[in-house]
C-alpha positions as CSV (number, residue, x, y, z in Angstrom):
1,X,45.0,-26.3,-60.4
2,X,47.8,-23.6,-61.2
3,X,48.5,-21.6,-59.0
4,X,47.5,-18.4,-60.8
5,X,44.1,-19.6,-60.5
6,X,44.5,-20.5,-57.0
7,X,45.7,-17.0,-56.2
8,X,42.7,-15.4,-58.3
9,X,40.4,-17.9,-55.9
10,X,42.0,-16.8,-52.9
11,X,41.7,-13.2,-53.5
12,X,37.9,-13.5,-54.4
13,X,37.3,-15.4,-51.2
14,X,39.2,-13.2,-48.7
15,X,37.7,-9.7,-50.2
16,X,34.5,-11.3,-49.9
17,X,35.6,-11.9,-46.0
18,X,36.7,-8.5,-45.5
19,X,33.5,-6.8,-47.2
20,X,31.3,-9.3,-45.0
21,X,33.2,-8.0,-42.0
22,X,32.9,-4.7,-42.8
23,X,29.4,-4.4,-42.1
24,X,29.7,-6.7,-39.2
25,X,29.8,-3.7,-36.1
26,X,27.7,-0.6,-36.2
27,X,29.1,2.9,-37.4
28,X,29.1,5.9,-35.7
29,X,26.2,7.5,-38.2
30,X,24.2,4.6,-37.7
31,X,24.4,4.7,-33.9
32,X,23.5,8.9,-34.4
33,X,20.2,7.6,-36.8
34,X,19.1,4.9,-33.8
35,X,19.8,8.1,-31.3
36,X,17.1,10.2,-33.6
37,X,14.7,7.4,-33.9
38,X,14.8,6.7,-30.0
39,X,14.3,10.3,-29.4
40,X,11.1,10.7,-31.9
41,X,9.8,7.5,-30.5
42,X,10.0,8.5,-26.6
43,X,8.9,12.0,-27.9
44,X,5.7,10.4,-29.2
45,X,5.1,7.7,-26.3
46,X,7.5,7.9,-23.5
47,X,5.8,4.6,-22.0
48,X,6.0,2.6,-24.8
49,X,9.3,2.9,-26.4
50,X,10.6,2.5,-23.2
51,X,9.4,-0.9,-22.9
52,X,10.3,-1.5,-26.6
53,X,13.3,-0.8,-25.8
54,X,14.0,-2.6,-22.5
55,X,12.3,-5.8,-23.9
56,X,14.8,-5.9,-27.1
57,X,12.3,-5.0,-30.1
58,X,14.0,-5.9,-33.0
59,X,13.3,-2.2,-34.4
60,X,15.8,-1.6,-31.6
61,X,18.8,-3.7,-31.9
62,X,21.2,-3.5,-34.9
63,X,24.6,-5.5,-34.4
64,X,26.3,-4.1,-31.3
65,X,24.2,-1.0,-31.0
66,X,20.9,-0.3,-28.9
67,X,19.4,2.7,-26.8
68,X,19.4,3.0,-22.9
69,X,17.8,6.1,-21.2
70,X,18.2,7.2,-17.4
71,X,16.4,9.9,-15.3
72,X,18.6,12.9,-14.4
73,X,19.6,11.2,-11.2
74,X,21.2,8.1,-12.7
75,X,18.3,5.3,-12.9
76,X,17.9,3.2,-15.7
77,X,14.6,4.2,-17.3
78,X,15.1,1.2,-20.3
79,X,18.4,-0.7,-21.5
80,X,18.7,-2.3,-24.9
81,X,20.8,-4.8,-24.0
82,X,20.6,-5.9,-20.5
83,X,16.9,-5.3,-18.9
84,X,18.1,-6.2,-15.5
85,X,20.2,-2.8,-15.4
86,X,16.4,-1.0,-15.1
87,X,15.8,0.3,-11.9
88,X,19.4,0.6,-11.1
89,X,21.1,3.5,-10.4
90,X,24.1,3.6,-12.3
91,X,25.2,7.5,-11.6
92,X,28.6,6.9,-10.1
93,X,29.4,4.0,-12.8
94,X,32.9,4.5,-13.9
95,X,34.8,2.6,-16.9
96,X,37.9,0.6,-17.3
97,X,40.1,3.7,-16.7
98,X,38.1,5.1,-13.6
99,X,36.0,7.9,-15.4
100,X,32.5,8.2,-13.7
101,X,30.9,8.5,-17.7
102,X,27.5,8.4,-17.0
103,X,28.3,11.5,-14.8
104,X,29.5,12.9,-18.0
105,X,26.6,11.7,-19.4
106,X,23.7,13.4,-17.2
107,X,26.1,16.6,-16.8
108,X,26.4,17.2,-20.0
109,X,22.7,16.3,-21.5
110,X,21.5,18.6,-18.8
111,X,23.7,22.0,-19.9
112,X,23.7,21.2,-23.1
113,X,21.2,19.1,-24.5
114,X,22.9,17.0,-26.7
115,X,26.6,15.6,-26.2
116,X,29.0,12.9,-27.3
117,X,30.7,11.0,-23.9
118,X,34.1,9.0,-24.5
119,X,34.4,6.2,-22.3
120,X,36.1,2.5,-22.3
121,X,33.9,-0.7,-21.8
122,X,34.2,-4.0,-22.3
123,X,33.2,-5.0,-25.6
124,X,30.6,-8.1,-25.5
125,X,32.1,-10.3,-28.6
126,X,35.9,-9.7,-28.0
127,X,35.8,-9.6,-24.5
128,X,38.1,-6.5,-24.3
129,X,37.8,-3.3,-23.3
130,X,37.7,-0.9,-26.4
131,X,37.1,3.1,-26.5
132,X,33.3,3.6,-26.6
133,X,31.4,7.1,-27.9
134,X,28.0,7.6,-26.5
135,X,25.5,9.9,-28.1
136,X,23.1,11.6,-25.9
137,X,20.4,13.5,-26.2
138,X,18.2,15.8,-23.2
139,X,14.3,13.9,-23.9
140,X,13.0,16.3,-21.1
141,X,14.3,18.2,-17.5
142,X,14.3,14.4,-16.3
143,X,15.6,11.8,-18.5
144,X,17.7,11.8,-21.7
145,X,18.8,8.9,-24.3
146,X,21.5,7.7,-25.5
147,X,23.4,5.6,-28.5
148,X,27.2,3.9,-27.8
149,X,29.3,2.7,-30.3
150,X,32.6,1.1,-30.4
151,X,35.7,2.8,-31.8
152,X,36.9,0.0,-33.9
């Protein structure tokens, strides 16, 4: 084989890695659509999305993005990803660099109804911690939603 044509094979093989990996993690837009679709869906029947989304629906998981909700005190209401957290009250919950974010979280989805919280977490397929944006969004005076994506 010359190795022109093992160049051109190359090439073809790695850009079709990178494209494949492209799609691999969840974008910021996405995580906002999943945010409006949790928000319609607990809108129209609070009890029901809630389990969907604690039981891991597949409507409800997309690559490294899911929907949790907690009351305005800090309980879990539903996780996406890890049921056992319902129940729990996560309030004083701080990240990586010592930011109490779901503080943030309920603080800011109560004055203003909608909000976007920066926070590091430990990302669950590298196993390091990473920036993290959460989109949130006020359901009622007691609970509100929200979307987290990876900065990657």
């Amino acid at each position: 084989m010359s190795i022109q044509r093992f160049m051109v094979g190359a090439a073809l093989v790695l850009g079709g890695c990178q494209a494949a990996l492209a799609g691999e993690f969840a974008t910021a837009q996405e995580a906002k659509a999943m945010l409006a679709r949790a928000v319609a869906a607990i809108k129209a029947n609070k009890k029901k999305a809630l389990e969907e989304i604690t039981v891991k629906d597949p409507k409800w998981i997309d690559r490294d993005l899911y929907p949790f909700a907690l009351d305005m005190q800090g309980v879990v209401l539903a996780h996406g990803a890890n049921a056992k957290l319902v129940g729990k009250a996560l309030g004083e919950l701080k990240d990586a660099d010592g930011k109490a974010f779901v503080k943030d979280m309920i603080d800011q989805s109560r004055s203003t109804g909608k909000c976007v919280v920066d926070y590091k977490w430990t990302d669950p397929l590298s196993k390091k911690v990473l920036a993290k944006h959460a989109f949130c969004e006020r359901i009622d005076d007691d609970m509100f939603v929200g979307v987290g994506v990876y900065a990657r």
